[in-house]
C-alpha positions, 0 to 999 in steps of 0.5 A: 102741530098736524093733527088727525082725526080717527074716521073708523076702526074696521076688523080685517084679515088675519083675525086680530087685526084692524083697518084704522080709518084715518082723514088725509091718511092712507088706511094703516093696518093695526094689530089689537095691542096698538089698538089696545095700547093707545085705546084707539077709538072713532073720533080720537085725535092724533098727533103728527108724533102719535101717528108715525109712532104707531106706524111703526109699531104696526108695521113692526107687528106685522113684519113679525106676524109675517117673519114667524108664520114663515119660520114655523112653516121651515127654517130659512136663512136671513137673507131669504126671510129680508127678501120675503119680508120686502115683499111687504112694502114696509120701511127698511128701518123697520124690516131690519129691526124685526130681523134684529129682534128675531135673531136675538129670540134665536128664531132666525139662526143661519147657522142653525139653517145652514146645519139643518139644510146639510142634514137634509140634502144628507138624508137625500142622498150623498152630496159633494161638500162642493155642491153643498157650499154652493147651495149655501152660498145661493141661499145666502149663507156665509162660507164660514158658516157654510165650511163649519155645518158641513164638517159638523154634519158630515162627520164620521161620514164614509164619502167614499163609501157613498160615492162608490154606491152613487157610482154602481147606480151610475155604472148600469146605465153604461155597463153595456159600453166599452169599459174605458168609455164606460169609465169616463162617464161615471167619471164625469159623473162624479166630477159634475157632481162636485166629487174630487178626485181622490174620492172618485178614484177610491170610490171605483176602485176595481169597478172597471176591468181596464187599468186605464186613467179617465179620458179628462185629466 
């Protein structure tokens, strides 16, 4: 049976946390509950089995200590928080249990985040439903979850209304043109904003003194 020999236990960075200096053996970062638990001390034996059992409780620690300083910052989704915790360098296996651990503790919840991102881009200023599926979708949240926030989030709320005040800001900056040029730039606007068109159409209602369709349909 493999053995090793504890050479040093170092305080490291964050605070709480140790350098465990071990023969043959790349230096393992521990937190102090590993070291309490297993009461590591300079000249301590290891088994092969005791070594790679503490390898992953640390790494374990660790993945936590760095998913729960990235969540109390802001809310983020899985697959945001997995590519930030392999950055990290640990073993999947491990990285997957603490993503487990922290779902299951609701601290990581896409669709809570999905929720709070809606409201946020909200607050902002009107968004499409089709821009806000979009930035779900690159942000790794799933289009069920996506589709379910945005009704949650948006309802009761006037589009059209919004849209039409999104469309009068527009509209100054090309007042000064012909009214049908002028109307096909708030337009396509709209359109490369992700509005359809029922809402446009409702939205500039009496904002052009011409009758006639957009130039793109």
């Amino acid at each position: 049976m493999t053995e090793f020999v504890i050479a040093g236990i170092e305080p490291a960075k964050p605070k709480g946390w140790f350098e465990l200096i071990v023969d043959t053996k790349p230096p393992l970062l521990v937190d102090g509950e590993t070291v309490y638990k297993h009461a590591l001390r300079q000249g301590m034996t290891l088994s092969d089995e005791l070594w790679r059992k503490m390898k992953f409780e640390a790494d374990s620690a660790w993945l936590k200590y760095k998913g729960t300083q990235i969540l109390s910052r802001r809310t983020i989704s899985e697959r945001d928080l997995r590519r930030k915790l392999s950055d990290e360098q640990r073993p999947k296996d491990v990285r997957e249990e603490v993503i487990s651990q922290l779902k299951k503790y609701g601290l990581l919840d896409d669709t809570q985040f999905a929720s709070n991102f809606v409201r946020a881009q909200m607050a902002r200023g009107g968004k499409s439903r089709l821009y806000l599926r979009k930035m779900l979708r690159e942000k790794g949240i799933s289009d069920e979850i996506a589709q379910n926030a945005i009704e949650k989030e948006l309802e009761g709320f006037d589009e059209v209304a919004a849209v039409r005040k999104i469309a009068q800001k527009k509209f100054k900056t090309v007042k000064h043109l012909p009214p049908a040029t002028a109307k096909n730039r708030v337009v396509n606007f709209l359109r490369s904003r992700g509005y359809r068109w029922d809402i446009i159409k409702k939205a500039i209602e009496g904002m052009f003194t011409d009758d006639n369709p957009p130039e793109y349909s």
